[in-house]
N, CA and C of each residue as an Amber inpcrd file, in Angstrom:
protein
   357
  76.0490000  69.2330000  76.8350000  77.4860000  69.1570000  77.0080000
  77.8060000  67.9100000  77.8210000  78.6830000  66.7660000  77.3200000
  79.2390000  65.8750000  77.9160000  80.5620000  66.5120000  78.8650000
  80.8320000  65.1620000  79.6650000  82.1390000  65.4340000  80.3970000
  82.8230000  64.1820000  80.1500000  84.1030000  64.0150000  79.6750000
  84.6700000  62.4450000  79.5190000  85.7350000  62.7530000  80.6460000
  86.3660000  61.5600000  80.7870000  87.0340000  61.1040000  81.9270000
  88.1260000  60.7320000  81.2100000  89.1430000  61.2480000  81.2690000
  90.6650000  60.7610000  81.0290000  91.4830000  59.7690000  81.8620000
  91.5490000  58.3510000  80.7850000  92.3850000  57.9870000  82.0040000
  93.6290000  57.0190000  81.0940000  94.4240000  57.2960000  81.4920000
  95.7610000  56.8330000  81.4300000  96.4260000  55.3550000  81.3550000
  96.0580000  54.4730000  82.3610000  96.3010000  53.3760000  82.6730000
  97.0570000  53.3310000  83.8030000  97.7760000  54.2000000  84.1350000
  98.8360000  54.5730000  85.1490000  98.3830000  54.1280000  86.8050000
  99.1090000  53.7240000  87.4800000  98.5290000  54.0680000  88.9340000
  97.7750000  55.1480000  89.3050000  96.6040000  55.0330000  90.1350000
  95.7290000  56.2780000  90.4840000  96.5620000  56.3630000  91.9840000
  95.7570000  57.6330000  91.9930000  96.0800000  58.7540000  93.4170000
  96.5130000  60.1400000  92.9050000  97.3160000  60.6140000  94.1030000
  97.2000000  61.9420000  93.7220000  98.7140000  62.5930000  93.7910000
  99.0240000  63.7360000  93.0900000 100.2710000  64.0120000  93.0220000
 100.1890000  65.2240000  93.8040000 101.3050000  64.9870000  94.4950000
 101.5990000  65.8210000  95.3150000 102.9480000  66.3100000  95.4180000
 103.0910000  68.1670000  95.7180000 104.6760000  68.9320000  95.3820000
 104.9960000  69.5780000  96.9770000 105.8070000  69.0530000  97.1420000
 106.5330000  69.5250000  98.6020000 106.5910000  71.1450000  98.1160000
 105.9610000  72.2340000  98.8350000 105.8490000  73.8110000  98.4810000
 105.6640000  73.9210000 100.2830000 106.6070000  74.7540000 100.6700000
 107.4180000  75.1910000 101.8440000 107.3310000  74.0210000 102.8380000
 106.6100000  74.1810000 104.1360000 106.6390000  73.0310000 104.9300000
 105.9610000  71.8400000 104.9940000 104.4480000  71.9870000 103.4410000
 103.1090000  71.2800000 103.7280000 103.4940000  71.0080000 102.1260000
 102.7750000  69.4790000 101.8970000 102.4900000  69.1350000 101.0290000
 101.1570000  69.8340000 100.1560000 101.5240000  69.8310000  98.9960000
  99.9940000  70.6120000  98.0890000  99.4830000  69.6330000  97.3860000
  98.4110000  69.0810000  97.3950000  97.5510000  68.1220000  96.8120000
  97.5620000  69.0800000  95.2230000  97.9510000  68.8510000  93.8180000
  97.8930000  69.5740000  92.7900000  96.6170000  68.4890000  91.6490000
  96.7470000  67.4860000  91.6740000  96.0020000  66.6580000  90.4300000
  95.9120000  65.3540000  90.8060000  94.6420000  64.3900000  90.4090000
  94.7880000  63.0650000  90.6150000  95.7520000  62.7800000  89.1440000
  96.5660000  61.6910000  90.2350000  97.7270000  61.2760000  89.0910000
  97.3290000  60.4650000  87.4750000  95.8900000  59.3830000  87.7690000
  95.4090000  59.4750000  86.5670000  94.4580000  60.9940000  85.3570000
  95.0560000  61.7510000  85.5210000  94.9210000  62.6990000  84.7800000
  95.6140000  62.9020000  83.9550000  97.2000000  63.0440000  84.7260000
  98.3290000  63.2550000  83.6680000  98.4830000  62.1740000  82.5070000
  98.7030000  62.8920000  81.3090000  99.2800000  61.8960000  79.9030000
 100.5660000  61.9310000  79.6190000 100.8940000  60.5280000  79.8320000
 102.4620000  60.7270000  79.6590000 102.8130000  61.6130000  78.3140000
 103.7450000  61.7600000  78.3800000 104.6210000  63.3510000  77.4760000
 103.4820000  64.3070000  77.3590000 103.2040000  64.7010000  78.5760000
 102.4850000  66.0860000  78.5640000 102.8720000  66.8080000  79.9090000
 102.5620000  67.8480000  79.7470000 102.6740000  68.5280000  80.8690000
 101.6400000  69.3830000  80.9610000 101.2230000  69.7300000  82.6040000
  99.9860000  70.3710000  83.1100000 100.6400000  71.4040000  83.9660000
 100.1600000  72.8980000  83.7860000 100.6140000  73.8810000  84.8030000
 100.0560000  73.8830000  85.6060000 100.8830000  74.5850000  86.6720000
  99.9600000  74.1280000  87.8960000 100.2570000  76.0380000  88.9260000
  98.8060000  76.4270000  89.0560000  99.3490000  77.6490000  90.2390000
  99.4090000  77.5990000  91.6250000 100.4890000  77.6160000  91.7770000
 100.9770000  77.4770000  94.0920000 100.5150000  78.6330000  94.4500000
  99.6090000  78.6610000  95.7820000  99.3830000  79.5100000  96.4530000
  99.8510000  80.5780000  96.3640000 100.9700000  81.0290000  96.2530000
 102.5130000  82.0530000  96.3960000 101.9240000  83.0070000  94.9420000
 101.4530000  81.9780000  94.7190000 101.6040000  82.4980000  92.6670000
 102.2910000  82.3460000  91.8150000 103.2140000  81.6440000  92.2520000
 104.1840000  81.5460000  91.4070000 103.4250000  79.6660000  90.4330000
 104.1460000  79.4020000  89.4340000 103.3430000  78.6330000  88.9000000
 104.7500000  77.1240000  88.8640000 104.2100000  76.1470000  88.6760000
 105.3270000  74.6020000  88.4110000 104.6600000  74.1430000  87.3000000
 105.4450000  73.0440000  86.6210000 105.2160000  73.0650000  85.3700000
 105.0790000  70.8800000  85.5570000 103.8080000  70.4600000  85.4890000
 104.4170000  68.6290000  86.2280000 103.8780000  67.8680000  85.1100000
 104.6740000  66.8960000  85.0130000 105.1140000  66.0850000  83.7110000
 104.9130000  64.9350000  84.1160000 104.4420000  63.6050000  83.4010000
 104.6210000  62.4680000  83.7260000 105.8920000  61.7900000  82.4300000
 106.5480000  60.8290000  82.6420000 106.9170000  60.3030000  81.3730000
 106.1840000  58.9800000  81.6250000 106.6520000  58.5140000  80.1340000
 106.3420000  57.2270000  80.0550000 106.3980000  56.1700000  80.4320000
 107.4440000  56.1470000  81.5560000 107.6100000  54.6490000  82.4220000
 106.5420000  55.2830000  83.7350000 105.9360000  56.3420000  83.7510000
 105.6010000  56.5720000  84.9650000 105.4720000  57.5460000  85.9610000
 107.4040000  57.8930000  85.9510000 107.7330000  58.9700000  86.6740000
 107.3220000  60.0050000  86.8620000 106.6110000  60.7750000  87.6600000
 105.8640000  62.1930000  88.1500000 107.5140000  63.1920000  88.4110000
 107.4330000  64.0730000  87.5370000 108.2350000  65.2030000  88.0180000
 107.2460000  66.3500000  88.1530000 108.5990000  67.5240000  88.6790000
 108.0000000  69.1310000  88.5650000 108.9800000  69.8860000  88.8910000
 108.6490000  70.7440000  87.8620000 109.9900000  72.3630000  87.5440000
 109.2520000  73.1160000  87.8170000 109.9290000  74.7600000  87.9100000
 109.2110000  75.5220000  87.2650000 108.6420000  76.1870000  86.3260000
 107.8350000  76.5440000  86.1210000 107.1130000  76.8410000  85.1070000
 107.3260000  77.5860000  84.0260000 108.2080000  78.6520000  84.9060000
 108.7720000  79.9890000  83.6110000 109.9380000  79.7700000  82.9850000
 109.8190000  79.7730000  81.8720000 111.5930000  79.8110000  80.9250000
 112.1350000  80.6150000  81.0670000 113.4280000  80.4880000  81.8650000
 114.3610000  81.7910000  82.1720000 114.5810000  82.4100000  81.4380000
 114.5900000  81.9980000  79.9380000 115.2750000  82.9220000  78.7650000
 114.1620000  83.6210000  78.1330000 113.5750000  83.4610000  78.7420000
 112.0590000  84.3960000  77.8160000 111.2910000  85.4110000  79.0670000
 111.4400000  84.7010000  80.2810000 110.7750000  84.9530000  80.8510000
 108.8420000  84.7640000  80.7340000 108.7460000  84.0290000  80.2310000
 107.2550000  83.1090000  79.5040000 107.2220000  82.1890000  80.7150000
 106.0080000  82.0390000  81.0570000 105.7360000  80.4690000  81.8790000
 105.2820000  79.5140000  80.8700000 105.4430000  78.8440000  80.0850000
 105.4620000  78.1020000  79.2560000 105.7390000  76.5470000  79.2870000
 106.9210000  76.2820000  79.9370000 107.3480000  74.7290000  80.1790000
 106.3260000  73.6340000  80.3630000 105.1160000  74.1300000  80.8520000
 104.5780000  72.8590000  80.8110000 103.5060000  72.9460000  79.3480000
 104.2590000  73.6170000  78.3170000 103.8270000  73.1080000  77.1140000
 105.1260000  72.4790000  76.4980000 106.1660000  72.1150000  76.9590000
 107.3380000  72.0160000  76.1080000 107.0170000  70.2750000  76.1660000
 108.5810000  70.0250000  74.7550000 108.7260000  68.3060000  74.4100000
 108.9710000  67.9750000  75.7110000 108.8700000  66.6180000  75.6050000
 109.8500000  65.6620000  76.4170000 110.6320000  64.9190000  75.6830000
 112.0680000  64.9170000  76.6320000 112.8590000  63.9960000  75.8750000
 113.6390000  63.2590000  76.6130000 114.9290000  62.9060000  75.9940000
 116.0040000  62.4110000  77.1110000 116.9340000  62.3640000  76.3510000
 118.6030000  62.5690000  77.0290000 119.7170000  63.0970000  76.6220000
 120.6600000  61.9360000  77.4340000 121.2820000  61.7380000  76.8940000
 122.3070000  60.6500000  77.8420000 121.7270000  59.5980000  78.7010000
 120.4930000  59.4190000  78.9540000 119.3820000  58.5680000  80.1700000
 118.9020000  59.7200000  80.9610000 118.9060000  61.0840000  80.7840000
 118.9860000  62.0670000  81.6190000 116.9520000  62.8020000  81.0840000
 115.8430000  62.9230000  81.5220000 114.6560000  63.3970000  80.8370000
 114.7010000  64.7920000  80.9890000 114.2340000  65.5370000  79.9570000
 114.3370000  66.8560000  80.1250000 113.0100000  67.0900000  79.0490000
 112.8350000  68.5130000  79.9320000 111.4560000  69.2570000  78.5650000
 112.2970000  70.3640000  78.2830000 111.5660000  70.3070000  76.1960000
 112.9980000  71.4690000  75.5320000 111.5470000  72.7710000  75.6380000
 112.1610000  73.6860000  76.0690000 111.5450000  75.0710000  76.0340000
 110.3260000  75.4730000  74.5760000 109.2570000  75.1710000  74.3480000
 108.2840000  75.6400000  73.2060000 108.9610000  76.8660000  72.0360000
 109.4420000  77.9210000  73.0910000 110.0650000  79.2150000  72.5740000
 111.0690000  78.9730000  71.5390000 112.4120000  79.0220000  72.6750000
 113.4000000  78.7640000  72.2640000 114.5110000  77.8860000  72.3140000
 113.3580000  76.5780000  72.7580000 114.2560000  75.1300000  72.4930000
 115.3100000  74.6910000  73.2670000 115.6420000  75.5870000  74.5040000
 116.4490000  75.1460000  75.5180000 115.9960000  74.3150000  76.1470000
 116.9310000  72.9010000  76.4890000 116.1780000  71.8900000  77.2840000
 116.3520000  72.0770000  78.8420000 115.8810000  71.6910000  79.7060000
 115.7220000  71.7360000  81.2340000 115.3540000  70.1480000  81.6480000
 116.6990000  69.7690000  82.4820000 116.5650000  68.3540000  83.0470000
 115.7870000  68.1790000  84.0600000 114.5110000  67.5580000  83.8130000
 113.6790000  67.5150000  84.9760000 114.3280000  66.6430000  86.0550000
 115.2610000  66.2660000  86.5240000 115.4250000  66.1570000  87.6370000
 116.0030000  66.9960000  88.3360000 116.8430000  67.6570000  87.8960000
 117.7870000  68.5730000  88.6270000 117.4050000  69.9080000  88.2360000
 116.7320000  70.2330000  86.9740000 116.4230000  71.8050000  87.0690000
 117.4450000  72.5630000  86.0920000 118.4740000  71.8650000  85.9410000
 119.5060000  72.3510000  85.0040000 119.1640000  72.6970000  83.6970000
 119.8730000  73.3860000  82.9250000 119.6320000  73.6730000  81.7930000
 120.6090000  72.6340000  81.3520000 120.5140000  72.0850000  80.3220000
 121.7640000  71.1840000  79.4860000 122.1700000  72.2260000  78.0370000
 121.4710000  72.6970000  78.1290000 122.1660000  73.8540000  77.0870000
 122.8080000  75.1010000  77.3330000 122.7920000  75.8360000  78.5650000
 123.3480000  76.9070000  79.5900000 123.4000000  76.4360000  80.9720000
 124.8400000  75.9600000  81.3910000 125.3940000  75.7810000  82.2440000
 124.8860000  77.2220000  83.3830000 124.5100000  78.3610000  83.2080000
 124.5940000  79.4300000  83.6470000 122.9060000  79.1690000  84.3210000
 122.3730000  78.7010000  83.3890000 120.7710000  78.8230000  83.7050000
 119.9420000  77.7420000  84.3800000 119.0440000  77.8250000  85.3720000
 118.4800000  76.7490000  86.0510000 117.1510000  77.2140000  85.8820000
 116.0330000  75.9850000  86.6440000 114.9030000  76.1710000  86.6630000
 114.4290000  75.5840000  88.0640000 113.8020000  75.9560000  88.8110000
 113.8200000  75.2650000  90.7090000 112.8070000  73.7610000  90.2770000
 113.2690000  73.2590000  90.9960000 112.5740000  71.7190000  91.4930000
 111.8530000  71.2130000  92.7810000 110.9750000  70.6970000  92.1150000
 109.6770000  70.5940000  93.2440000 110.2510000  68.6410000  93.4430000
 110.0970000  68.7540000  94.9010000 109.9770000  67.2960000  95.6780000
 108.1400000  66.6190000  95.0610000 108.7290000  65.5500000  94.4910000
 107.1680000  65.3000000  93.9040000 106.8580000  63.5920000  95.1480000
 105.5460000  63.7290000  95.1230000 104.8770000  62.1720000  96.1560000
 103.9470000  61.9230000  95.3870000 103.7030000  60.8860000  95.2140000
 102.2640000  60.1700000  94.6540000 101.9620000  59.4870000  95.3010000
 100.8370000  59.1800000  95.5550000 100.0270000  58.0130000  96.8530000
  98.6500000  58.0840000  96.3790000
């Protein structure tokens, strides 16, 4: 059995999600592939869902689709809506603006947002 090494091209280091008062070391940042997403489990248990896009940018939501109740999101598209990036739900195709957590398709529905650092 081999092991290959994924790498990106991207800046290396490590990504890191502000989760209560302490930073959580989650993945070295050359891991992530842009338009993908990797789940990730927080201590708590509860799970975030962290995305790179293509210019770069490290986000993170959470993980579960409100409308299904599925943790799923970090299998969903990436896209972008107005200049705005969002991942559309695998399920049922609701998008969620990774910056803000919003739904752009239910004003009613959110998803929480993680403070992301890379270094």
């Amino acid at each position: 059995m081999t092991t290959a090494m994924i790498t990106t091209g991207q800046a290396t280091g490590f990504v890191r999600l502000a989760h209560g008062t302490d930073w959580l070391e989650v993945c070295d940042r050359a891991l992530l592939i842009p338009g993908r997403g990797v789940a990730v489990l927080l201590p708590d248990g509860d799970q975030a869902a962290v995305f790179m896009d293509r210019a770069g940018q490290v986000y993170a939501i959470g993980n579960r689709d409100p409308f299904t109740g599925a943790y799923v999101l970090s299998r969903g598209l990436l896209g972008s809506a107005g200049g705005r990036p969002f991942v559309a739900s695998p399920l049922l195709k609701q998008r969620f603006d990774l910056a803000t957590g919003g739904c752009l398709d239910d004003e009613g529905a959110a998803v929480p947002v993680f403070t992301v650092r890379t270094d």
